[in-house]
Backbone bond lengths (Angstrom), bond angles and torsions (degrees), N, CA, C in turn:
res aa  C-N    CA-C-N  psi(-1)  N-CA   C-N-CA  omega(-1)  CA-C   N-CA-C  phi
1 X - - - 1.443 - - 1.529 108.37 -
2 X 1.466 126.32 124.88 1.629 130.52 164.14 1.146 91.31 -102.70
3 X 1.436 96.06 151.01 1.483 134.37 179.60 1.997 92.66 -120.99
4 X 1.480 106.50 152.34 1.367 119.23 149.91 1.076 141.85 -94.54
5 X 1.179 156.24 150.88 1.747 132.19 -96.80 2.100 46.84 -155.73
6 X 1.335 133.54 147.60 1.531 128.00 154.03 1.690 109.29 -116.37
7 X 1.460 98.84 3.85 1.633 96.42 177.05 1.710 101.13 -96.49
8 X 1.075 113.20 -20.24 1.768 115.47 -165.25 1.454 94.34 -131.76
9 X 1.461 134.46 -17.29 1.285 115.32 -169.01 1.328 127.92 51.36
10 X 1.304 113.34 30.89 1.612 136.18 164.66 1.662 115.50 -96.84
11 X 1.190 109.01 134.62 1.806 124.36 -172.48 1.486 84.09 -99.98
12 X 1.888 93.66 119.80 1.395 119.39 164.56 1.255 102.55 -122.03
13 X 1.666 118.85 148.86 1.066 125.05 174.89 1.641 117.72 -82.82
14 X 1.268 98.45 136.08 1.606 98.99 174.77 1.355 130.09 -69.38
15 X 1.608 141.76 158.11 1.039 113.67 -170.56 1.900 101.05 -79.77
16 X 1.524 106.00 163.15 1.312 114.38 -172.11 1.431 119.63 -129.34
17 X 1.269 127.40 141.32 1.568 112.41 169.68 1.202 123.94 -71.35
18 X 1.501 119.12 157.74 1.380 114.83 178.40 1.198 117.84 -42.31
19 X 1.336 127.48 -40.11 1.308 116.45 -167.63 1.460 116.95 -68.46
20 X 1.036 112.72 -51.01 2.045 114.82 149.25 1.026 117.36 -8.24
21 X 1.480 101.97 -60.47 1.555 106.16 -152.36 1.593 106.67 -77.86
22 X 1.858 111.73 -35.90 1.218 115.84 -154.08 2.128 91.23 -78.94
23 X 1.635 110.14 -27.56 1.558 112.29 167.33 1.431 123.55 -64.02
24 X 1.344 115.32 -17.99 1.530 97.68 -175.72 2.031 97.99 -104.38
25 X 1.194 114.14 -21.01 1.431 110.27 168.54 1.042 110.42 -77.99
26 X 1.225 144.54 -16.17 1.643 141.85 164.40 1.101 100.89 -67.24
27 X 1.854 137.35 -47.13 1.322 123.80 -174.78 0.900 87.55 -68.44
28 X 1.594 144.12 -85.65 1.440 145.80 -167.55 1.295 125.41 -21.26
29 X 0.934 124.68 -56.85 1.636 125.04 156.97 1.173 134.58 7.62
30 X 1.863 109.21 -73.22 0.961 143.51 -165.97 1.854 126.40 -66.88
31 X 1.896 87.77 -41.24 1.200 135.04 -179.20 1.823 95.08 -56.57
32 X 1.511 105.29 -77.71 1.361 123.17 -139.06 1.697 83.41 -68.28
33 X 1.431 128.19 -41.76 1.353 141.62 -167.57 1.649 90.40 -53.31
34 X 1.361 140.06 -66.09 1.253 146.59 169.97 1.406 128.99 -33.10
35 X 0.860 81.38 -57.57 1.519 104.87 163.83 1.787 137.54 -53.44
36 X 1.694 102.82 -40.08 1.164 121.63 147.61 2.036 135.68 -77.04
37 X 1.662 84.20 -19.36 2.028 91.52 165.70 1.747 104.26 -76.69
38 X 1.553 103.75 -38.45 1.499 96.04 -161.88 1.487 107.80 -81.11
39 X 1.516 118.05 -19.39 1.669 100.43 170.08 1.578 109.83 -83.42
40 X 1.586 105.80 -27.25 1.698 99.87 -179.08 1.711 108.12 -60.13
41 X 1.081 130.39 -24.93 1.450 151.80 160.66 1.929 119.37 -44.14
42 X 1.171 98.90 -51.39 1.137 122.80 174.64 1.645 111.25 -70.64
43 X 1.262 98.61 -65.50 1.709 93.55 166.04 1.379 131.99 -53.25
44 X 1.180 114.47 -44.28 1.628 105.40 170.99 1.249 108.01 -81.77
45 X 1.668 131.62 29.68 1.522 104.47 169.87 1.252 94.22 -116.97
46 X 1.464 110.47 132.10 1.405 148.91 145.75 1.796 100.57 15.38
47 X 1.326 119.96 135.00 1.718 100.83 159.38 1.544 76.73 -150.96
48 X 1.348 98.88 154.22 1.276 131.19 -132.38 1.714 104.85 -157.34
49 X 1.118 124.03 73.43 1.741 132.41 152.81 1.611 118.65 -24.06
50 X 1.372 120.96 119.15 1.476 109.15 154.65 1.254 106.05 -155.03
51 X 1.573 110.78 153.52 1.325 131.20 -178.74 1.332 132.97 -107.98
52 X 1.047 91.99 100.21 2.470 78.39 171.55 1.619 109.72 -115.20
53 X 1.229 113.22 155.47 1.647 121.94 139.53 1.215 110.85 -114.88
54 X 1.298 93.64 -156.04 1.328 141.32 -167.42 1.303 119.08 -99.37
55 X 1.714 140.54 111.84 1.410 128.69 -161.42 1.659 104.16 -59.18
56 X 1.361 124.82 46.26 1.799 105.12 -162.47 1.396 97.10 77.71
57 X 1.050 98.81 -149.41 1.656 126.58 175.59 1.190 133.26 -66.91
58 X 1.311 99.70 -21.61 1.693 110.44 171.89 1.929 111.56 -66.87
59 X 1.618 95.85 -174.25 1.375 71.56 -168.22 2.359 86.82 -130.36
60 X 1.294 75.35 102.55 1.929 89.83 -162.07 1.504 88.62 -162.12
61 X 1.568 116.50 155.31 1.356 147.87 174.14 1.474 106.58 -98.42
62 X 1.245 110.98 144.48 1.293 108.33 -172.40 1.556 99.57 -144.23
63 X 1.136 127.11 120.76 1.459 137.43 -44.87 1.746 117.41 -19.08
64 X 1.159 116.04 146.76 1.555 109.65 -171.04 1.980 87.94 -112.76
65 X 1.128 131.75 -24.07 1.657 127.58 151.47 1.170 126.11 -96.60
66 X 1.285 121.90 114.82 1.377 129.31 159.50 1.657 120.70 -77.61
67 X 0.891 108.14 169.50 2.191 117.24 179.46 1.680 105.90 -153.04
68 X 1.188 94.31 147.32 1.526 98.76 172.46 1.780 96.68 169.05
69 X 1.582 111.17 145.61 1.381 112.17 -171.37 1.268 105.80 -102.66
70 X 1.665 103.35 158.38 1.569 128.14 -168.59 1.860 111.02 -38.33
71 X 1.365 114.33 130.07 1.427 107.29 169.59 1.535 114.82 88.09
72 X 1.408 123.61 -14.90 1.059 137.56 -175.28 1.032 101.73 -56.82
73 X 1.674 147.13 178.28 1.418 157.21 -131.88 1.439 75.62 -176.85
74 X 1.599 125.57 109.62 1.938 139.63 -143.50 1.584 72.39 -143.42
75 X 1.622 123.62 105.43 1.585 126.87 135.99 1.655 103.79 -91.74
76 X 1.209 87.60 115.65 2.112 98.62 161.53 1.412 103.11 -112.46
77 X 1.291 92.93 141.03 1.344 123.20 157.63 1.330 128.92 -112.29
78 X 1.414 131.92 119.66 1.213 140.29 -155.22 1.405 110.58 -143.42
79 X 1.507 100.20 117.30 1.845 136.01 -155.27 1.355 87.42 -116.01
80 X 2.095 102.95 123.00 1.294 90.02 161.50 1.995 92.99 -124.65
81 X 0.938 95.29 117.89 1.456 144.47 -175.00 2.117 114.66 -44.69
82 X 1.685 89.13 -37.71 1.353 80.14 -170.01 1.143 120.38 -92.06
83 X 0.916 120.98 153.87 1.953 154.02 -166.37 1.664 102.09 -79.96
84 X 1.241 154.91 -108.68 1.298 153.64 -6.09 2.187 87.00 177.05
85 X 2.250 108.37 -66.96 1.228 112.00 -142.97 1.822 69.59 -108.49
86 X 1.422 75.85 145.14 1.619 91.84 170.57 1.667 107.09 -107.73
87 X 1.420 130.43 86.46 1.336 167.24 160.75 1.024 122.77 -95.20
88 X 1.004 140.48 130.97 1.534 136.73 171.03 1.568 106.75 -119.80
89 X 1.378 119.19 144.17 1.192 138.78 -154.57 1.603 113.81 -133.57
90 X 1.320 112.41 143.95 1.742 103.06 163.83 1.028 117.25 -165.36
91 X 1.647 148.74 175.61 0.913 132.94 -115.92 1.601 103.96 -152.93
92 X 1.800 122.21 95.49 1.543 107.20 -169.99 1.250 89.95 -142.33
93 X 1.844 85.26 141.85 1.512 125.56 -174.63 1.985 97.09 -89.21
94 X 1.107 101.56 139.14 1.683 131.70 -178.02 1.227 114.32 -119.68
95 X 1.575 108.69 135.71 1.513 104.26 163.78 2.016 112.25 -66.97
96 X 1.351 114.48 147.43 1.611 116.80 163.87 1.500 105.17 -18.30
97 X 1.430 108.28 150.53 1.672 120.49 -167.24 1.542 120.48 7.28
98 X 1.242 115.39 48.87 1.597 118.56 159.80 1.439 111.26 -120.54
99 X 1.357 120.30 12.57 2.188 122.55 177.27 1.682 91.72 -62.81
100 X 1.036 131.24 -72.68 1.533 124.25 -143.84 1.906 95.42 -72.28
101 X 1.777 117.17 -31.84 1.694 88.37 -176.37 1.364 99.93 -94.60
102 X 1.145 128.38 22.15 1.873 122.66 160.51 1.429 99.93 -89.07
103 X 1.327 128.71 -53.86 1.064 114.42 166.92 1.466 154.11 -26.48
104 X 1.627 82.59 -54.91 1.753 118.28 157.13 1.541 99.31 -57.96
105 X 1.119 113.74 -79.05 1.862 112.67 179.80 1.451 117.38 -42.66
106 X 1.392 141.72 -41.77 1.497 149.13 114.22 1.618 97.31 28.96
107 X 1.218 106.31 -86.97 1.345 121.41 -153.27 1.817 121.52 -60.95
108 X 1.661 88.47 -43.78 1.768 117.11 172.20 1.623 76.48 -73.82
109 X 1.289 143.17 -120.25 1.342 116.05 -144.13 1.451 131.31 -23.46
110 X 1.211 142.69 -52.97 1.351 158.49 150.64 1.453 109.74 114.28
111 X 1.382 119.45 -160.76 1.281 130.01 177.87 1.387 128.64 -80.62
112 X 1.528 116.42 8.28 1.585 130.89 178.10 1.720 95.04 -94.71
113 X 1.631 113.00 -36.17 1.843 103.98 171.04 1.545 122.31 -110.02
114 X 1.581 91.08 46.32 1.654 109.38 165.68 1.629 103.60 55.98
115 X 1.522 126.17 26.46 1.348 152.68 -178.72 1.622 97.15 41.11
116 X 1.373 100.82 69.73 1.597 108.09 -179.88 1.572 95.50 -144.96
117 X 1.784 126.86 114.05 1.163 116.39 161.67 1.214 131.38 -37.70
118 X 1.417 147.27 102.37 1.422 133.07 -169.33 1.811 97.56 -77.20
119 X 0.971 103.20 136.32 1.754 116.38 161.71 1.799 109.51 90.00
120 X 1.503 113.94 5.28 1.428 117.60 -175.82 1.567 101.31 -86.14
121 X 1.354 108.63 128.30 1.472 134.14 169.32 1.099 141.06 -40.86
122 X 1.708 97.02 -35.75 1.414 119.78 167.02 1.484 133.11 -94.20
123 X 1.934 103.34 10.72 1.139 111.80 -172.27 2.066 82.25 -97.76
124 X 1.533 105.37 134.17 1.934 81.35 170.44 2.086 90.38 -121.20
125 X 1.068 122.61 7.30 1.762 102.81 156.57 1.319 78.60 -162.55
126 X 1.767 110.20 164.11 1.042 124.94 127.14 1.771 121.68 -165.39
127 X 1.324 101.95 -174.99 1.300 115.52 -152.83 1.715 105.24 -83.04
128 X 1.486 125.32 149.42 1.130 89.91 170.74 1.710 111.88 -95.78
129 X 1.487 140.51 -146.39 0.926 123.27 162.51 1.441 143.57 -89.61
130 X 1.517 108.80 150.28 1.781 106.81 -166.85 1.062 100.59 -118.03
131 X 1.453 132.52 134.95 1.869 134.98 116.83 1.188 125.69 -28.76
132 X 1.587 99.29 139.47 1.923 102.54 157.26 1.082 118.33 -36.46
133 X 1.510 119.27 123.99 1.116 129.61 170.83 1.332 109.00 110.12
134 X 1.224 120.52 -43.62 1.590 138.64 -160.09 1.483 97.93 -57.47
135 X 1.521 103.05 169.36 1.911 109.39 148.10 1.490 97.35 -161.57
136 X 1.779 106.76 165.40 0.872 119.29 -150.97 1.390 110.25 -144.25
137 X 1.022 151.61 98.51 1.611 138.90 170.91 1.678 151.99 -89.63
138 X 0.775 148.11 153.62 1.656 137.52 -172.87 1.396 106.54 -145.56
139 X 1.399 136.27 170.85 0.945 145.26 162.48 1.507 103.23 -154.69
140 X 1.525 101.71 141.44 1.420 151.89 170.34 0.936 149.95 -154.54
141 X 1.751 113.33 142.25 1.808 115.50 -175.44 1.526 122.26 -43.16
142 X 1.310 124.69 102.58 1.264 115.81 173.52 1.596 126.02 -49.40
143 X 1.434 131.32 121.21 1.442 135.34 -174.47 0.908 104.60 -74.05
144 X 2.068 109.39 169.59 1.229 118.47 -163.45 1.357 111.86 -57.10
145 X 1.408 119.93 176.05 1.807 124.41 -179.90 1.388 119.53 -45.70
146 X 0.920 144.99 137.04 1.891 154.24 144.42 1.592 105.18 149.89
147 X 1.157 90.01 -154.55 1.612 101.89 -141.58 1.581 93.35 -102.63
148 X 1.606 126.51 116.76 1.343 129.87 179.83 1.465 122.50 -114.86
149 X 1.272 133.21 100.93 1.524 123.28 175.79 1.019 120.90 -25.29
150 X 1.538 114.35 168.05 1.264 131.68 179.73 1.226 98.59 -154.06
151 X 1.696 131.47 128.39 1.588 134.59 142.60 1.147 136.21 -142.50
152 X 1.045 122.84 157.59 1.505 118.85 163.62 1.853 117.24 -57.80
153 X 1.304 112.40 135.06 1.359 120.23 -175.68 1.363 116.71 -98.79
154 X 1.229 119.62 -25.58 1.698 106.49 148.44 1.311 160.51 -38.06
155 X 0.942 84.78 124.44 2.461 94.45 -155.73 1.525 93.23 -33.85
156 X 1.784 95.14 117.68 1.069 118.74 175.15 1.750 133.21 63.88
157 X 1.791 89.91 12.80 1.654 89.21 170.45 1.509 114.86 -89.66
158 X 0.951 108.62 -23.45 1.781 124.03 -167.15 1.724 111.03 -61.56
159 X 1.280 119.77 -22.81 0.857 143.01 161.63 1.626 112.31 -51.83
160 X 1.079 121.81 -53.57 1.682 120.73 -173.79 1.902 92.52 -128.36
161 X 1.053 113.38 -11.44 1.632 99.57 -170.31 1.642 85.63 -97.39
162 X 1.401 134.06 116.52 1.152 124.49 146.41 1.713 116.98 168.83
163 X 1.169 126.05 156.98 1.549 144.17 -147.34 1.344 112.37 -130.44
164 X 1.326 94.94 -177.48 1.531 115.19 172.08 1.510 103.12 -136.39
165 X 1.658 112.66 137.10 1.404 125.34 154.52 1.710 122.32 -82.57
166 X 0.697 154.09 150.02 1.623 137.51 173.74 1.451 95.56 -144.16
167 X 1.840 104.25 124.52 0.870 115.16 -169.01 1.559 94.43 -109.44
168 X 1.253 115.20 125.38 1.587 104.98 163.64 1.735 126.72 -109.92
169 X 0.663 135.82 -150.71 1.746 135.92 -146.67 1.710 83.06 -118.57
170 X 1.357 99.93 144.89 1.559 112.30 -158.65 1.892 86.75 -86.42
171 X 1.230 80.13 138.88 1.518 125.51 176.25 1.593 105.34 71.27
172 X 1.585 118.74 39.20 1.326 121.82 173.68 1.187 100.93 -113.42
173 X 1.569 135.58 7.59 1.109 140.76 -178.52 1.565 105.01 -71.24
């Protein structure tokens, strides 16, 4: 039970009987125990740096393959590089054979959701959008092993702007 403190407006706990006490540490318990697997979880997983741009001005990734192993904790950073076209570019990861209908979906979303389907399944990260010069970053759990696209979602970049991630089997990196 809290009470309100009405001089400080601070929640103090009231005093409680054991049995209270021994019910809300039994729920609690369970909680805090969880809580300590899922950060000990977190710490031993792998994190893992990677970088792309932008070919310059062209409209290509540079590295056009990425790598990094299963489960890994994946910060990218994504430089778009060119000088000259004022374009903005960005950078989304796909499940296997879904690049060309995200793309397609890309478009039906439009340029009010940074031409990124919000809430599609088959999108598993992406970037939001950058300017010349700019960069931009995200991080995410790397998925199970194989080979996952990567493109730009801008009308008609996806077409020549786009990659492969390759995820391999943890500790085959």
């Amino acid at each position: 039970m809290w009470n309100v403190n009405r001089q400080d407006d601070v929640l103090t706990p009231t005093p409680s009987s054991p049995r209270r006490r021994f019910l809300a540490l039994a729920l609690l318990t369970p909680v805090a125990i969880l809580r300590g697997r899922v950060r000990a979880a977190a710490e031993q997983r792998e994190h893992v740096e990677l970088t792309i741009a932008t070919d310059g001005d062209l409209l290509a990734f540079k590295p056009d393959r990425l790598t990094c192993p299963t489960g890994a904790l994946v910060h990218l950073t994504f430089q778009h590089t060119g000088k000259y076209i004022s374009q903005e570019h960005n950078w989304v990861l796909t499940i296997p054979g879904a690049a060309e209908a995200v793309a397609q979906a890309a478009l039906a979303a439009g340029e009010k959701s940074g031409w990124v389907p919000q809430g599609d399944r088959r999108i598993l990260a992406a970037t939001p959008q950058c300017g010349k010069g700019e960069h931009t970053s995200i991080s995410f759990v790397a998925p199970a092993p194989g080979t996952y696209p990567f493109l730009c979602t801008n009308p008609g970049h996806g077409a020549v702007m786009h990659g492969v991630l390759v995820v391999t089997p943890a500790g085959a990196h």
